[in-house]
N, C-alpha and C positions, 0 to 999 in steps of 0.2 A: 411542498418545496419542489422546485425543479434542477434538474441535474444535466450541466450540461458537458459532454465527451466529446476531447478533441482528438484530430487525427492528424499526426506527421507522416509523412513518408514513413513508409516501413512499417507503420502501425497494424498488428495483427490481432487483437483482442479486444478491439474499437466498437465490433456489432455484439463480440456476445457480451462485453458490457452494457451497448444499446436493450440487449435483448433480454438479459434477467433484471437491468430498473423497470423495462417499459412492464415484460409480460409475466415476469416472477413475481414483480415486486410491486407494479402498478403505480410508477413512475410517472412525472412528464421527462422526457428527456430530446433536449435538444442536440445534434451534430455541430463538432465546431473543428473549423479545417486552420491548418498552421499557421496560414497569413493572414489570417482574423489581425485587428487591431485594435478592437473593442470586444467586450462583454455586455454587450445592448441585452438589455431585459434584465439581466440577474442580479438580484436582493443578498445582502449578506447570508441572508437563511438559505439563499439556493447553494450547490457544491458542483462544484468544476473538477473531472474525472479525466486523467492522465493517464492512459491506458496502456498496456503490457504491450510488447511487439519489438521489433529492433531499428527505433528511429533513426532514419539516415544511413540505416545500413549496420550502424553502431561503431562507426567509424572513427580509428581518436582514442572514446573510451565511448562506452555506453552512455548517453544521455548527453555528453560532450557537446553536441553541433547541436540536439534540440535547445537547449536551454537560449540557444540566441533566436530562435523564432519567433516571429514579431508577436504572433498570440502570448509567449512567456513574459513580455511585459506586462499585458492587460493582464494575465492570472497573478502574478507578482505582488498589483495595485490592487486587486480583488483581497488577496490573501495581508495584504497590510490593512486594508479597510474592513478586515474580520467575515469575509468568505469564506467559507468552506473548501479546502481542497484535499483530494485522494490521488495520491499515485499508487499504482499496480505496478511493480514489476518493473518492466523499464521505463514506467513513469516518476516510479520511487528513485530510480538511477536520474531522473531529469532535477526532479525534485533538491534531490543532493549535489549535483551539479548549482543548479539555479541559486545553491546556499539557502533551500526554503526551509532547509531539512539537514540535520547537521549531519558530518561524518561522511562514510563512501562505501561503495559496493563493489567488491574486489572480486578478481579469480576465483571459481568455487578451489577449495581445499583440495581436492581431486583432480583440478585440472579437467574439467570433464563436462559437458553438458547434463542436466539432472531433470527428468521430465515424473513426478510421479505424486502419489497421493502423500501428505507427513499430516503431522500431528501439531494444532496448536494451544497454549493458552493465553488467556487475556481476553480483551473485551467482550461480553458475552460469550460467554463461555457455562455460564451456570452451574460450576463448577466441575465442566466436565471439557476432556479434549475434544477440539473443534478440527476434525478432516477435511483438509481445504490441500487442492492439487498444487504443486510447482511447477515450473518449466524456464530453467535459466542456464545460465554459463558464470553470469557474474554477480550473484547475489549473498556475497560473502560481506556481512558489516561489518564494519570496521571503522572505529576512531579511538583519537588516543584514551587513556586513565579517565583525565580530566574533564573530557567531553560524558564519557560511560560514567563516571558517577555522577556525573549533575543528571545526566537522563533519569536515575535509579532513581534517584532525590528527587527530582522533581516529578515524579510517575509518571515518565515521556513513554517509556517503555510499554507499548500497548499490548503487543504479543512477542511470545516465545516458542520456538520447539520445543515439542516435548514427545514422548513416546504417547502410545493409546490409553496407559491409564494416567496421562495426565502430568508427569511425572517430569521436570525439565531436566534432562540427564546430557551428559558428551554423546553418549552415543545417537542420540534424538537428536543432533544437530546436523544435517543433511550437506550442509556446504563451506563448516567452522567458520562460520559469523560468532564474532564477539560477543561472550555472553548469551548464546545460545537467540541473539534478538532476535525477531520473525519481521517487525514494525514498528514503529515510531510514530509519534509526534510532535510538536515546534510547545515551545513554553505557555505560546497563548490555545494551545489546543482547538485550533481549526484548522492544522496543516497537515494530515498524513500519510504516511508512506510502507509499504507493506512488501514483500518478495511474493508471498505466495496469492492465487489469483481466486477469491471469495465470489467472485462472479460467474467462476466456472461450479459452484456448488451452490447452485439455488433452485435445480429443477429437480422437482419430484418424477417426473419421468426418468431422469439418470439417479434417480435412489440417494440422493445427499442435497439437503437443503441447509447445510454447517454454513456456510457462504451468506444465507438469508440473515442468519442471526448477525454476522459482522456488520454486513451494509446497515441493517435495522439498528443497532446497536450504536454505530458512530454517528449514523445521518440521520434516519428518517424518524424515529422515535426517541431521540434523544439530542440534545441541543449541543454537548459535548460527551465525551465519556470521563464517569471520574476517575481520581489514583484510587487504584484500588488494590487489594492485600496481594503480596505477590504471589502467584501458585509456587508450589512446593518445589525446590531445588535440591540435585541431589549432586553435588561434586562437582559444580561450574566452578 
């Protein structure tokens, strides 16, 4: 498959996404700049990556002024015509704007910028918690009842916070997103959206390759991911 990453203004986790598909992961990956208006080359099987950073400044709200960028049309028609697509971070913010990806990414609970290593579970995970870094201001989920349980229902719910052994607790939840959610995805399950950034954990040089297993696990060794048993809750 090929993966191709686009870049808005403000995009800042654009190459080391370039950099753990091509050299971690043994990727093809192509660059894709905001006023693209097509997706020339790419096959359903290929996934189109919306990378962390603060597009536009993040002016508005986060993701607010991307989602009108002429490329978010052609990812839109990609992602109707059953592509693949990954937001990271404030892709995941684009994503929720763009309505590809329900619900919104609020003020962290602390009012506070939050740069550090947490705890996830969910997709590959193999039963165990996956150490994947954050670095945001507004990555607090949020939507209403109705939208969170059809998620639960429908196993959109792809990861959660949780502590190191695993465990999805209140206190494992780093910026009170609803339901402890870490990531999402769309009912046809090729649209997803994640806060924390799996690409920054894929080099064996930096000692954490948690990161390899997510990418490999949604895209590259797997066609989708399934609903799978939800890990253990303790007082959500």
């Amino acid at each position: 498959m090929k993966f191709g990453v686009v870049v808005f203004p403000g995009s800042n986790c654009d190459r080391d996404m370039q950099g753990a598909l091509e050299q971690d992961l043994g990727q093809e990956v192509v660059m894709l700049w905001h006023k693209d208006t097509r997706l020339t080359g790419f096959e359903p099987a290929d996934c189109i990556v919306l990378p962390g950073g603060f597009s536009y400044g993040d002016y508005l709200r986060c993701g607010a002024i991307a989602r009108f960028s002429p490329i978010m049309q052609a990812v839109t028609r990609f992602a109707a015509d059953g592509g693949k697509v990954l937001g990271v971070c404030n892709g995941f913010q684009i994503l929720c704007e763009s309505h590809l990806l329900p619900g919104a990414l609020l003020r962290n609970a602390n009012q506070q910028f939050i740069s550090k290593n947490i705890y996830l579970r969910g997709e590959g995970d193999q039963g165990q918690a996956l150490k994947i870094p954050i670095a945001h201001g507004e990555g607090r989920y949020y939507a209403d009842d109705k939208t969170l349980d059809e998620l639960e229902a429908n196993g959109q719910v792809i990861y959660r916070y949780s502590n190191e052994q695993g465990l999805v607790t209140p206190d494992a939840n780093p910026n009170g997103s609803f339901r402890n959610i870490a990531g999402i995805c769309n009912k046809t399950r090729n649209v997803f959206g994640m806060m924390p950034h799996p690409e920054r954990a894929c080099s064996r040089e930096l000692g954490n390759i948690d990161g390899e297993a997510i990418l490999r696990t949604l895209f590259i060794d797997s066609k989708a991911p399934s609903a799978q048993q939800k890990p253990a809750l303790a007082n959500i």
